[in-house]
ZAMARGU-4260 file (C-alpha; in steps of 0.2 Angstrom, whole numbers, plus 5000, padded with zeros to 4 digits):
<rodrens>
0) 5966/5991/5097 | 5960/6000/5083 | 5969/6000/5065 | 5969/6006/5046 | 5960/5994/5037
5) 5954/6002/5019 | 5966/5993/5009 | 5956/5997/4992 | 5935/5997/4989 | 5928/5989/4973
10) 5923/5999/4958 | 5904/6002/4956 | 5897/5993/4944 | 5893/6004/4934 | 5909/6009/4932
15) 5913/5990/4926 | 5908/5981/4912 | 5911/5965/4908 | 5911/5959/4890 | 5921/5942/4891
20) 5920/5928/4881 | 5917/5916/4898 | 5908/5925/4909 | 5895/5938/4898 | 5885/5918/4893
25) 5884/5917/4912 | 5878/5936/4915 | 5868/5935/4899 | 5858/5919/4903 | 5857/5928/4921
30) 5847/5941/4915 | 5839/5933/4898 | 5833/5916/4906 | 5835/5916/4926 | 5828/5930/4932
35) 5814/5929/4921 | 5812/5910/4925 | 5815/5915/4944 | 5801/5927/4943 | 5791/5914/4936
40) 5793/5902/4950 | 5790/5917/4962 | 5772/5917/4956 | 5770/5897/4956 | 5769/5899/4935
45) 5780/5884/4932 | 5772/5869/4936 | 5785/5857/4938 | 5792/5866/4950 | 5790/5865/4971
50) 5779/5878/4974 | 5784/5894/4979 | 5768/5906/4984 | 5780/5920/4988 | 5772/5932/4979
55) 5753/5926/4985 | 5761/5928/5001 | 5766/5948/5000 | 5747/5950/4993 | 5739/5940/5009
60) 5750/5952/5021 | 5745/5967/5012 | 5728/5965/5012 | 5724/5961/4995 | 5722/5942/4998
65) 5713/5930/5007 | 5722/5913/5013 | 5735/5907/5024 | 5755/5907/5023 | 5765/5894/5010
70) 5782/5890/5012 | 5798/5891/5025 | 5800/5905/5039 | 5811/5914/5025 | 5801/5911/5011
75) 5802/5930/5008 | 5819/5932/5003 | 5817/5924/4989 | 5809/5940/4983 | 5822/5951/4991
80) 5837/5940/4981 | 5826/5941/4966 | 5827/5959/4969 | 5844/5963/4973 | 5847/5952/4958
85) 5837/5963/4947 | 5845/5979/4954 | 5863/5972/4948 | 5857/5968/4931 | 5849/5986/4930
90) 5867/5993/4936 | 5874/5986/4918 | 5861/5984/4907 | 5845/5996/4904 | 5829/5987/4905
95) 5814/5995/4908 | 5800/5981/4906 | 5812/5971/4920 | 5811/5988/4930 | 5797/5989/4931
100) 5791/5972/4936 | 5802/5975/4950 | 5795/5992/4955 | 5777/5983/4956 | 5785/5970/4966
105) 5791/5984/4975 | 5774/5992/4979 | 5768/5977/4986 | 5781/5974/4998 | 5778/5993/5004
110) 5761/5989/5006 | 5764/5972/5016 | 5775/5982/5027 | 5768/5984/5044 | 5765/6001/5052
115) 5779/6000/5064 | 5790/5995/5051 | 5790/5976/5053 | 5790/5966/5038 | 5790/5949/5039
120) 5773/5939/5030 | 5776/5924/5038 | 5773/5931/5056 | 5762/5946/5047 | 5749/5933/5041
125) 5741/5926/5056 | 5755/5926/5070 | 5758/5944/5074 | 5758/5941/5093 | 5773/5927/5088
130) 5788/5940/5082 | 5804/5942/5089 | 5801/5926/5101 | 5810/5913/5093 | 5825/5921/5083
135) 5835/5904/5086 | 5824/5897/5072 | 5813/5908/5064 | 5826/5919/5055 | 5815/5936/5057
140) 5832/5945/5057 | 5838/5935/5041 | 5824/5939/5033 | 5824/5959/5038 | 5845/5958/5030
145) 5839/5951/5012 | 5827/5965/5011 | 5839/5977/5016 | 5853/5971/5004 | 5839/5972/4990
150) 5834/5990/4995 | 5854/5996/4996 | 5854/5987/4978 | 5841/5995/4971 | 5845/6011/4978
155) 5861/6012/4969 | 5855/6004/4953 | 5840/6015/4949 | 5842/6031/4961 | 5823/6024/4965
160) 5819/6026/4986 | 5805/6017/4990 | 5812/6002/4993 | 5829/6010/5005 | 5816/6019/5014
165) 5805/6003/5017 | 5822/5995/5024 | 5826/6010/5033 | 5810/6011/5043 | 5811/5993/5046
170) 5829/5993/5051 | 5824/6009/5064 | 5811/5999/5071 | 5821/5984/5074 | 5835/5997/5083
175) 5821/6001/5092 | 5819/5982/5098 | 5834/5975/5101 | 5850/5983/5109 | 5859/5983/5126
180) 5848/5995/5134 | 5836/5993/5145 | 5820/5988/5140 | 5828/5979/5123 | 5829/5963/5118
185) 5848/5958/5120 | 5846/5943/5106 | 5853/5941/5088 | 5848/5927/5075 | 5849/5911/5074
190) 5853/5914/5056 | 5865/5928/5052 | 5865/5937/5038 | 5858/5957/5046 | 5875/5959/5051
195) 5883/5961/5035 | 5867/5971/5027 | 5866/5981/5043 | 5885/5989/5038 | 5879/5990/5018
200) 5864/6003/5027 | 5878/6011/5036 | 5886/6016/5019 | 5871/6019/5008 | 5864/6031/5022
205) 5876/6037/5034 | 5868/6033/5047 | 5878/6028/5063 | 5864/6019/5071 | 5865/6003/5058
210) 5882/6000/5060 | 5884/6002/5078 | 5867/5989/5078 | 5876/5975/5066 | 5891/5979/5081
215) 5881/5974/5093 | 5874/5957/5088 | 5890/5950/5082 | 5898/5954/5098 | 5882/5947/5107
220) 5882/5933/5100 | 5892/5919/5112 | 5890/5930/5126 | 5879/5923/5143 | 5866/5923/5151
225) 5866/5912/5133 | 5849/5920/5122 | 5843/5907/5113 | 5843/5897/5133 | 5831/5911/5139
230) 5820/5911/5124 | 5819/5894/5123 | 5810/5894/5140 | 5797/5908/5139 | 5790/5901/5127
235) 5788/5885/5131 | 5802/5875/5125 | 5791/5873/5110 | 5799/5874/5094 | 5791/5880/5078
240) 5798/5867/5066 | 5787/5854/5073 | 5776/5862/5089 | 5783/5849/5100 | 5793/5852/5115
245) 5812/5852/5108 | 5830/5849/5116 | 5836/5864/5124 | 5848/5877/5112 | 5863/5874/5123
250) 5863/5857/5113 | 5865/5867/5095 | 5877/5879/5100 | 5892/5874/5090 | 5878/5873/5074
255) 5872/5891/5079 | 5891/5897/5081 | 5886/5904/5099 | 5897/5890/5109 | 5911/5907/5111
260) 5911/5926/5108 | 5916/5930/5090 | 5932/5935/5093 | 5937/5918/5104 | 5931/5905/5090
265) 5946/5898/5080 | 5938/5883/5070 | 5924/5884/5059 | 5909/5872/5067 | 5890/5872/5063
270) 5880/5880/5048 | 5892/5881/5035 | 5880/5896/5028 | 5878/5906/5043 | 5898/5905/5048
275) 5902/5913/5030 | 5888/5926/5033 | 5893/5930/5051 | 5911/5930/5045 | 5906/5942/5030
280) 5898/5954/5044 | 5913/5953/5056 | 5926/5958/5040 | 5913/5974/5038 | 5911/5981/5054
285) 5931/5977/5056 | 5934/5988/5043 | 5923/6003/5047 | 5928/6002/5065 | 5948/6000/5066
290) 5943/5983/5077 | 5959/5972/5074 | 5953/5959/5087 | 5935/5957/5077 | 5948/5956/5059
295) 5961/5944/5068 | 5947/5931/5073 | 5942/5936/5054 | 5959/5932/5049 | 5956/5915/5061
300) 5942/5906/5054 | 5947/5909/5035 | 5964/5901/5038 | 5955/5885/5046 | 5940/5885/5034
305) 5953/5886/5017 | 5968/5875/5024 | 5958/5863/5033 | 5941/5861/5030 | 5937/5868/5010
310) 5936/5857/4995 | 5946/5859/4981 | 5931/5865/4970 | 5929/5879/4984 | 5916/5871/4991
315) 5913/5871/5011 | 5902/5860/5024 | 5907/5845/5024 | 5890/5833/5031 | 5871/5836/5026
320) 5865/5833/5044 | 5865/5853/5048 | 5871/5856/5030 | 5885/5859/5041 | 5907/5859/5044
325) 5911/5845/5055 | 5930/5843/5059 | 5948/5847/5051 | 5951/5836/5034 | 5934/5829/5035
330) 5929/5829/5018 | 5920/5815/5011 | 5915/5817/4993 | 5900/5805/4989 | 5893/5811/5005
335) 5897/5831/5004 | 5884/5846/5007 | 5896/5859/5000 | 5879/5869/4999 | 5879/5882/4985
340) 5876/5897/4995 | 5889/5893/5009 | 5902/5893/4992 | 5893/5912/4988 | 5895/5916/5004
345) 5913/5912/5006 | 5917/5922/4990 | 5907/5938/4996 | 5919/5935/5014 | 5934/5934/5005
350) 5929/5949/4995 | 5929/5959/5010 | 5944/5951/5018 | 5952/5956/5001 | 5948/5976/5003
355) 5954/5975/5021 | 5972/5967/5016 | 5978/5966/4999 | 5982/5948/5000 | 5981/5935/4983
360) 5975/5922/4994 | 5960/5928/4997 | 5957/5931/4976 | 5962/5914/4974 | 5948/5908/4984
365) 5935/5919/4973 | 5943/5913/4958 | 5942/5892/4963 | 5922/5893/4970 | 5918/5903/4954
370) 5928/5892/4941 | 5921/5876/4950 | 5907/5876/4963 | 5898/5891/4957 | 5898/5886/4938
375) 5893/5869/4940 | 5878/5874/4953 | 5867/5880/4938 | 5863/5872/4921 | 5868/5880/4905
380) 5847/5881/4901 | 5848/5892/4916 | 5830/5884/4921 | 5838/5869/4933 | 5852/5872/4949
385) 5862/5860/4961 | 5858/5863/4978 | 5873/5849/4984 | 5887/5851/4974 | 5897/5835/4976
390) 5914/5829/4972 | 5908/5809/4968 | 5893/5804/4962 | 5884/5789/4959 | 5866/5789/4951
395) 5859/5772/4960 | 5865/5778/4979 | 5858/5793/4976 | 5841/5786/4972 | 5841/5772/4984
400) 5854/5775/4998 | 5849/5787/5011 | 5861/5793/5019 | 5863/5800/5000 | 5848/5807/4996
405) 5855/5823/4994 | 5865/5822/4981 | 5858/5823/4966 | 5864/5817/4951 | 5855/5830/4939
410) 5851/5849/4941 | 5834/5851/4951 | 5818/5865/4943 | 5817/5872/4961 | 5817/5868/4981
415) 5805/5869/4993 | 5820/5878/5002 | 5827/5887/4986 | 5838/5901/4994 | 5853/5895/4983
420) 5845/5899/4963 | 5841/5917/4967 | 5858/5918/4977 | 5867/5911/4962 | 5861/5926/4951
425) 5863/5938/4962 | 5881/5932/4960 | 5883/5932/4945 | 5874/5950/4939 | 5886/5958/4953
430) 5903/5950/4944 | 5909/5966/4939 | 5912/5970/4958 | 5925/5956/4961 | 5936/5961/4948
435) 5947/5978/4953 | 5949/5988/4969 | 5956/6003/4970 | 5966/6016/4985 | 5972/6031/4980
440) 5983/6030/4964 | 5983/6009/4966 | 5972/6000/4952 | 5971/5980/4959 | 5968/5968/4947
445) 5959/5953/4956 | 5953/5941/4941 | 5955/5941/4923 | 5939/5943/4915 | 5938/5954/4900
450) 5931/5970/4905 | 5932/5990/4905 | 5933/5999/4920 | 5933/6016/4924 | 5938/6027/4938
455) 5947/6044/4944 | 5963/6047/4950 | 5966/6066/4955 | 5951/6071/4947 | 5955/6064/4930
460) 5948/6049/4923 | 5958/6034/4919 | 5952/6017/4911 | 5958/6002/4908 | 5952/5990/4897
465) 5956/5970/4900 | 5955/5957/4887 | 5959/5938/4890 | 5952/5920/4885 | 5954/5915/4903
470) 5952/5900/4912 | 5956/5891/4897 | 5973/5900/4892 | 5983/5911/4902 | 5986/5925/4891
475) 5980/5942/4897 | 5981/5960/4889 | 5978/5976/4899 | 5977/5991/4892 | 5976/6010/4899
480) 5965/6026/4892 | 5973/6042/4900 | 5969/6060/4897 | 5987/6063/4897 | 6004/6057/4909
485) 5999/6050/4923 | 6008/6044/4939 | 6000/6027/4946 | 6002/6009/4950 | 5995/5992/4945
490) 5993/5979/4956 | 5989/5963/4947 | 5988/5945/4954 | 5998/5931/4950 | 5987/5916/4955
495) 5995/5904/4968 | 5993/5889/4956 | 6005/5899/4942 | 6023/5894/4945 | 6028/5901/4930
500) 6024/5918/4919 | 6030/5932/4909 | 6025/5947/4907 | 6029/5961/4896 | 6026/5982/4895
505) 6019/5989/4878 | 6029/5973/4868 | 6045/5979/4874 | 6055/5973/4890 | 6053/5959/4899
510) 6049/5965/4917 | 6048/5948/4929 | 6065/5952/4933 | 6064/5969/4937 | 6044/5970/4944
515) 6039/5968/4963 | 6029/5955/4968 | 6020/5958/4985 | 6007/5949/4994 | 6004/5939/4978
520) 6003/5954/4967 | 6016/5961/4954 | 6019/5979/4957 | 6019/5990/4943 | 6022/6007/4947
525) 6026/6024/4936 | 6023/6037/4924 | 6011/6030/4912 | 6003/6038/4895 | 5986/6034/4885
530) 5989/6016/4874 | 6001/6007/4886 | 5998/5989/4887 | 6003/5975/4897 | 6005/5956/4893
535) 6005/5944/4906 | 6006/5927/4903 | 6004/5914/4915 | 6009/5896/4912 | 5993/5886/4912
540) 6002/5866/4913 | 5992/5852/4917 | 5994/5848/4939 | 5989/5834/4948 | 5985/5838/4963
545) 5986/5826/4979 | 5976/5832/4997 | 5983/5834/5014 | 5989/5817/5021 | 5974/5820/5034
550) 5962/5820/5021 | 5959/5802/5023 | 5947/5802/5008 | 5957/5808/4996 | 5972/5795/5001
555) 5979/5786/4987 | 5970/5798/4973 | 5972/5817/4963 | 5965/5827/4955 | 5969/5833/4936
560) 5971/5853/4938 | 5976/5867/4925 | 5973/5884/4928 | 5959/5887/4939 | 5949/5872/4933
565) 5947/5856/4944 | 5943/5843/4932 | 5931/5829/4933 | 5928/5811/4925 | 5909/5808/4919
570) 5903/5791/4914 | 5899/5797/4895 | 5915/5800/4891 | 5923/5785/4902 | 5910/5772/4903
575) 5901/5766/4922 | 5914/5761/4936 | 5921/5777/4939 | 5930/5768/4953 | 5939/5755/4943
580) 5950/5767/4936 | 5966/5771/4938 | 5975/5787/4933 | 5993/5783/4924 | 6003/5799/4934
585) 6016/5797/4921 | 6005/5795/4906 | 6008/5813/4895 | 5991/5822/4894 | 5984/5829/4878
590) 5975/5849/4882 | 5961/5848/4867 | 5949/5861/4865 | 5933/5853/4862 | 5922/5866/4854
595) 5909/5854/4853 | 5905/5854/4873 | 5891/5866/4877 | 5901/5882/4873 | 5916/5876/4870
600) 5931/5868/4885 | 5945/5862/4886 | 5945/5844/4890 | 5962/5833/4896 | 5964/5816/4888
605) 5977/5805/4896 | 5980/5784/4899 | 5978/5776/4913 | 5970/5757/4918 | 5953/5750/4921
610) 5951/5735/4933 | 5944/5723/4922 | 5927/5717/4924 | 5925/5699/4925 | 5907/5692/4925
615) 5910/5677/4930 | 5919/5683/4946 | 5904/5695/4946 | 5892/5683/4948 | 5903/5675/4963
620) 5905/5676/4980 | 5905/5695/4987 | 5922/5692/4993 | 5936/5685/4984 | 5953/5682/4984
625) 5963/5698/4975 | 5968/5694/4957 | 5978/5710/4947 | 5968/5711/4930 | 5968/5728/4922
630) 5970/5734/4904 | 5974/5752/4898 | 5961/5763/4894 | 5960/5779/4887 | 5955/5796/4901
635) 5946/5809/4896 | 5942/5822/4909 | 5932/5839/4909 | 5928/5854/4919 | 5919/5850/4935
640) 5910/5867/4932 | 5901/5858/4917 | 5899/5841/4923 | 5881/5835/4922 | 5874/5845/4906
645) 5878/5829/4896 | 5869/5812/4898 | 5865/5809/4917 | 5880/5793/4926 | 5892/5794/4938
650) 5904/5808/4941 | 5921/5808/4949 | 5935/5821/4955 | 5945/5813/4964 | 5956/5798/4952
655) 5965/5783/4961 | 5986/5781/4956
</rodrens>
């Protein structure tokens, strides 16, 4: 059955731009310090960091090299993010000596690519007679969607071809491959992410083919004889991470999301990364095709992934074995992956969930990852990144504890695997897209980040301009330009964690009384002129919040919320033995601005008790008989987004009571 599912489509952005007290440090160190550092790392110039020969990689596969191949099967799209990332910052900002590091970058990609169109340096260099038979872990098709997204970026951001049309011969050549025709190799990757890039071609181009390819390996995938089984065989059952003879895939299905067609999976198992990237592509093709059975198993996996299996800072992928979800209200916090790509990729899925149905929920989950996960996975230096972004963390397990390992108590320079830094900026450059939609005479307003947007209704152009001092106060201003009376309607959020607000037309009337609220958004509809404003203010107290009784790692504890911001205890402020303290759920708590802490924050002070330490009984037997000592102690929590930018210690989200 197939269905109307254009709900609203984001602005360019170009058409958006962002000049917010919050956000612009973010998008400014982006461009200023990240990219450039990024670049940097690309071309192995920093040397603390894990190499990254990307760049000597393009030059071997294009000829202009001798050596052999550095890095992971994808080393290469830590180019194409780099790129995209580039093309984002060029849509909002004018930079010609950043253009043109990218066009050379550019040229040597062209000239890696293969005759055919194939463009992969990791088989290009030495294993040509190797593509397109191991997809399960080899992430060809991965690789070919990174450099697609980056070509449609690039495209748009500069008007430049060369890149679009690299992608285009490469995506013709693999519609050439693979396909239910005979002759055609009926497989999809073991990592998705061409699906969702396929559906961007489709757009840019208008070209049929690409979308009805992304179609065909999401609805592949699950389907038997099972692919990965056959492949597996004919070649040997060998397996390229280690050339020894491996398990067979039927063992790594639920890991692989291939245990079920698309449309009969209802949990979220496996790769936390590639469910949130196939979910992204299944939302697309949904939309461009009127599939309601592809959206409702859409619909599906979000409701279990964000009521059952995300953490309150929006992160998702609960273990490190697989980096992967393992079951409902699992969600240790010392032990979490909560990988900073499967919290981008969760935000880009909710995007397009958003444009299909106009719902808040799916805003709110943008606004939580990128107020908490995706704040906290980059330093404020711009120059160090969180690959794990845990809820509780404690400097000595880390180090010595295995099972640990992966969670770091400071911001790392780089990864051997470092797909999560250039995903971060890529994020972060392309901002302005998350913030309005539009359908028709409808202008939805999705986050409050002070911003200008333009756009047409009828022919005419209308902008509005948004000002606020979001997350840390509630208050938000809009304001329309017009060329003269103009029929339209304004769709503006009211976050599921505001309870109470007010909100006002031009300083006159109070209009909650009177004003709509649908699907999480209040409806303001009319005949509007040039200079009318509207003030919404949302009612920012301090929450604590308390988990699912399933959540068996959270029993007993809460979290201190306000706003959008989960907050965190850090040792600096509150002494070692995060553990021993107990939060006072009575106790009033002071909201202080600390202008002192990085760029400013709002910090929560509030009481609560310490067990007391007793050295005597510390130096005793490990088990003793319980004894109640405790003394009041002063609390002072902060952001999670900022926590580790301080003096390094132990961290901690989730307080006992």
């Amino acid at each position: 059955m197939n269905m109307d599912m254009n709900a609203s489509n984001p602005l360019s952005l170009k058409e958006v731009h962002v000049k917010d007290s919050f956000w612009s440090t973010y998008i400014k160190l982006v461009k200023e310090v990240v990219i450039p550092y990024q670049w940097e790392v690309l071309n192995d110039n920093v040397a603390e960091a894990e190499p990254s020969h990307v760049m000597k990689n393009f030059r071997i596969a294009a000829g202009l090299e001798e050596g052999e191949f550095y890095g992971f099967f994808f080393q290469d799209t830590d180019l194409a993010k780099w790129l995209e990332a580039v093309a984002y910052s060029l849509q909002t900002t004018t930079d010609k000596e950043l253009e043109k590091l990218a066009d050379d970058a550019i040229d040597l990609v062209e000239k890696a690519q293969q005759p055919d169109g194939y463009l992969n340096t990791y088989f290009t260099i030495g294993r040509m007679e190797k593509r397109w038979t191991n997809l399960e872990e080899c992430h060809e098709l991965y690789t070919a969607g990174h450099f697609i997204e980056a070509g449609v970026a690039y495209h748009q951001a500069t008007g430049k071809r060369k890149l679009l049309d690299v992608v285009c011969r490469f995506a013709d050549y693999i519609d050439s491959v693979f396909g239910p025709e005979p002759g055609k190799i009926r497989g999809y990757d073991g990592h998705q992410e061409i699906e969702l890039a396929l559906v961007k071609l489709y757009r840019e181009t208008g070209n049929d083919r690409y979308l009805n390819l992304s179609r065909f390996f999401i609805e592949e995938r699950g389907q038997e004889p099972y692919y990965f089984q056959e492949e597996w065989k004919k070649r040997d059952r060998i397996s390229f991470w280690d050339m020894r003879v491996s398990g067979p895939p039927a063992d790594r299905k639920k890991y692989l999301q291939t245990h079920l067609p698309v449309k009969e999976q209802k949990e979220a198992v496996g790769h936390a990364v590639r469910v949130v990237y196939m979910l992204t592509g299944m939302a697309e093709v949904a939309k461009e095709t009127g599939d309601s059975m592809l959206y409702n198993a859409c619909k599906e996996l979000w409701n279990n992934i964000v009521t059952k299996q995300m953490y309150i800072t929006g992160g998702i992928g609960s273990t490190s074995i697989g980096e992967a979800f393992t079951f409902d209200y699992d969600l240790p916090n010392d032990t979490v992956y909560a990988e900073t790509c499967a919290s981008i990729g969760l935000i880009v899925f909710a995007q397009k969930m958003l444009q299909i149905e106009n719902k808040s929920c799916y805003a709110d989950v943008i606004e939580r990852a990128l107020y908490n996960v995706i704040i906290s996975s980059m330093s404020r230096d711009g120059r160090h990144f969180f690959y794990v972004n845990p809820l509780e963390v404690w400097p000595k397990a880390s180090e010595k504890n295995p099972v640990k390992k992966h969670v770091k108590p400071v911001r790392q320079k780089w990864f051997g695997c470092a797909c999560c830094p250039p995903n971060l900026a890529r994020l972060i450059t392309s901002l302005g897209q998350y913030i309005y939609t539009q359908k028709e005479r409808t202008l939805f307003v999705h986050q409050f980040i002070s911003s200008s947007a333009n756009l047409e209704i009828d022919g005419k152009r209308v902008c509005i301009h948004q000002t606020t001092e979001y997350p840390w106060y509630g208050n938000v201003r809009l304001e329309l330009e017009l060329e003269g009376r103009e029929e339209l309607e304004l769709a503006i959020r009211i976050p599921g964690w505001c309870k109470e607000y007010t909100v006002r037309m031009s300083g006159k009337e109070q209009l909650r009384e009177q004003a709509v609220v649908d699907n999480g958004y209040l409806i303001l509809a009319g005949e509007f002129t040039s200079g009318t404003f509207i003030e919404l203010k949302l009612d920012m107290p301090v929450t604590l919040m308390k988990a699912n009784p399933k959540v068996r790692a959270d029993a007993g504890k809460v979290v201190m919320q306000r706003g959008p911001v989960i907050y965190c205890l850090e040792e600096v402020d509150n002494g070692e033995n995060l553990s021993n303290i107990t939060l006072d759920p009575d106790a009033p708590v002071s909201v202080q601005f600390d202008s002192e802490l990085l760029d400013g924050a709002i910090t929560l002070i509030t009481k609560g008790y310490r067990d007391v330490f007793d050295e005597k009984a510390a130096q005793g037997d490990l088990y003793q008989p319980y004894k109640k000592e405790r003394e009041e102690v002063s609390i002072k929590a902060v952001p999670y987004g900022i926590w580790g930018n301080r003096t390094p210690g132990e961290m901690l989200v989730w307080v006992r009571i």
